[in-house]
C-alpha positions in Angstrom: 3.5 31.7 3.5 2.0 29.2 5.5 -1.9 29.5 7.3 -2.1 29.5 11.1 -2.9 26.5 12.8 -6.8 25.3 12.3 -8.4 24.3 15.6 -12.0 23.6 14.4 -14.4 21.2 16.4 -17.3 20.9 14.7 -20.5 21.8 16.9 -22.8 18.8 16.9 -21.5 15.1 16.9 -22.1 13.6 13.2 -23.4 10.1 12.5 -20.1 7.8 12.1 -21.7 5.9 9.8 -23.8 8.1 7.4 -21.0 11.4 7.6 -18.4 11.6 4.5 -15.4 13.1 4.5 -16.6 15.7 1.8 -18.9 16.9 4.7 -16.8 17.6 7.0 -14.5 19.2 4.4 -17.3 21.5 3.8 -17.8 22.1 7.3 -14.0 23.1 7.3 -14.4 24.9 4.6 -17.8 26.9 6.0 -15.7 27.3 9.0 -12.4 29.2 7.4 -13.4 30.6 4.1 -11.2 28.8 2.2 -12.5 27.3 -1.2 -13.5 23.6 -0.8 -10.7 22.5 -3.6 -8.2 23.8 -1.7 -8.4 21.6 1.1 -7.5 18.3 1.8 -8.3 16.2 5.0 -5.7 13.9 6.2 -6.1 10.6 8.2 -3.2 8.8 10.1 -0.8 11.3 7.7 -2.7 10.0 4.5 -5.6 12.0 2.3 -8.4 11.1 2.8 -10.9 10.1 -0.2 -14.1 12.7 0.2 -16.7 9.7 -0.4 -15.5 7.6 2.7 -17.4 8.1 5.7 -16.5 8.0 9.3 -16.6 4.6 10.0 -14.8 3.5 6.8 -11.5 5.3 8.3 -11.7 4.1 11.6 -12.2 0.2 10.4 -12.2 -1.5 13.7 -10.9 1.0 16.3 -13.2 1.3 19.2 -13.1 5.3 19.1 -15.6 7.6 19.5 -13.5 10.4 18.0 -11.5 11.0 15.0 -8.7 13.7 14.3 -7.7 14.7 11.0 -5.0 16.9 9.8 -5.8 19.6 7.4 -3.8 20.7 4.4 -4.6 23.7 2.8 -3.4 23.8 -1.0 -1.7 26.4 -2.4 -3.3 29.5 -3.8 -5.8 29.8 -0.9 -6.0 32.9 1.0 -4.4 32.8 4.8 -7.0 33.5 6.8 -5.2 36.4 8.5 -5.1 38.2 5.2 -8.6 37.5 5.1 -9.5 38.9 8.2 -6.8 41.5 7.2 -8.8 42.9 3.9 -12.2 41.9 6.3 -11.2 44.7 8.8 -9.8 47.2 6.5 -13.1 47.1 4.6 -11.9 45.8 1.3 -14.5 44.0 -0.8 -13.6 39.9 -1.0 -14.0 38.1 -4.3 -17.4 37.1 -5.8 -16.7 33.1 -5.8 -16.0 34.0 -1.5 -18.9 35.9 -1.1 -21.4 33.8 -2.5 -19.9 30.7 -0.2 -21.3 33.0 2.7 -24.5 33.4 1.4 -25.9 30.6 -0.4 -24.7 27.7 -2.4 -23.8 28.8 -6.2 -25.8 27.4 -8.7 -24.8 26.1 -11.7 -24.7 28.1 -14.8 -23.2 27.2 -18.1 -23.3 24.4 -20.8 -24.7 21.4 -18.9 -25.0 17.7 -19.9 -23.7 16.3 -22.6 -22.8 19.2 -24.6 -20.2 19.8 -21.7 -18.8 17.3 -22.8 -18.1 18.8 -26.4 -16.3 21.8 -24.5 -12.1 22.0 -24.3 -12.2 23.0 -20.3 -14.1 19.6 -19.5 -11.1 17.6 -21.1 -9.0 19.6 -19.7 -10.8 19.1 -16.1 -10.8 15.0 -16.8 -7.0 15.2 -17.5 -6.3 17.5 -14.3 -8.5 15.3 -12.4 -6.8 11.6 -13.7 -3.1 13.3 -13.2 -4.3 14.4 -9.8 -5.5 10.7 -9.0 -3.1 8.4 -11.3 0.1 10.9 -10.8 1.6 9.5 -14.4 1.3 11.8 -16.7 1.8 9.6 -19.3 -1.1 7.1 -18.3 -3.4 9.9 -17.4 -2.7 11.0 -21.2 -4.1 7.3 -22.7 -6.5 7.1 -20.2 -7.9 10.6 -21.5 -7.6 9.4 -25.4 -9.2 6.5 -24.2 -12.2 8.5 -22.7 -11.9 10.7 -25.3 -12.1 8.0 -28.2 -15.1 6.5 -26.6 -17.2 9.1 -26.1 -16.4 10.3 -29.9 -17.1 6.6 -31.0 -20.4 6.5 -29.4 -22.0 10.1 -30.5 
């Protein structure tokens, strides 16, 4: 099922060269109610890396504006179900509500003994597949990572 069109303009003009594009995803993301990993910002019909800022995209062009597109991955709620379950009075998950509120804090295993845990290897291989798309060199990129951490502790 796809999402209805997003129309957002964000309220106050941002700094071209000091705003990333991770902000305004979480502006975006603020906006809809959609979890920040499932969106993706798209520039001129490419993505758009979150640590770039404004000016970095528009290299050169004499603009005082920038569009992007955005993509919503899949597994997000639309936002008509969400305004759906929002007007029959059904409660919206945890991970949602706390986006409303305040910023999560982090909880769990942190530092280096993170690194000792499955789900982070796990993570770094979803993560290099995501950014390499080969499987196979994400895999010996991993062992690699993998290797040297084990080598050095």
């Amino acid at each position: 099922m796809r999402n209805p069109p997003l129309d957002l303009t964000l309220p106050t003009p941002q700094p071209i060269h000091t705003t990333s594009v991770l902000e305004v995803k979480n502006a975006v993301s603020t906006e809809t109610g959609i979890p920040l990993d499932k969106i993706k910002l798209l520039y001129a019909k490419k993505p758009a890396a979150d640590s770039k800022t404004l000016k970095d995209l528009l290299a050169g062009a004499d603009a005082t504006e920038i569009e992007f597109s955005v993509m919503i991955m899949g597994g997000a709620a639309t936002l008509a179900a969400a305004a759906e379950a929002k007007a029959a009075g059904q409660k919206r998950p945890a991970s949602e509500a706390v986006a409303e509120t305040e910023a999560p804090v982090a909880q769990g295993l942190s530092g280096t003994p993170v690194l000792e845990t499955e789900q982070f290897w796990e993570d770094l291989k979803g993560f290099l597949q995501q950014r390499i798309r080969d499987e196979k060199a994400a895999e010996e990129l991993l062992g690699r990572f993998r290797g040297a951490w084990s080598a050095s502790s």
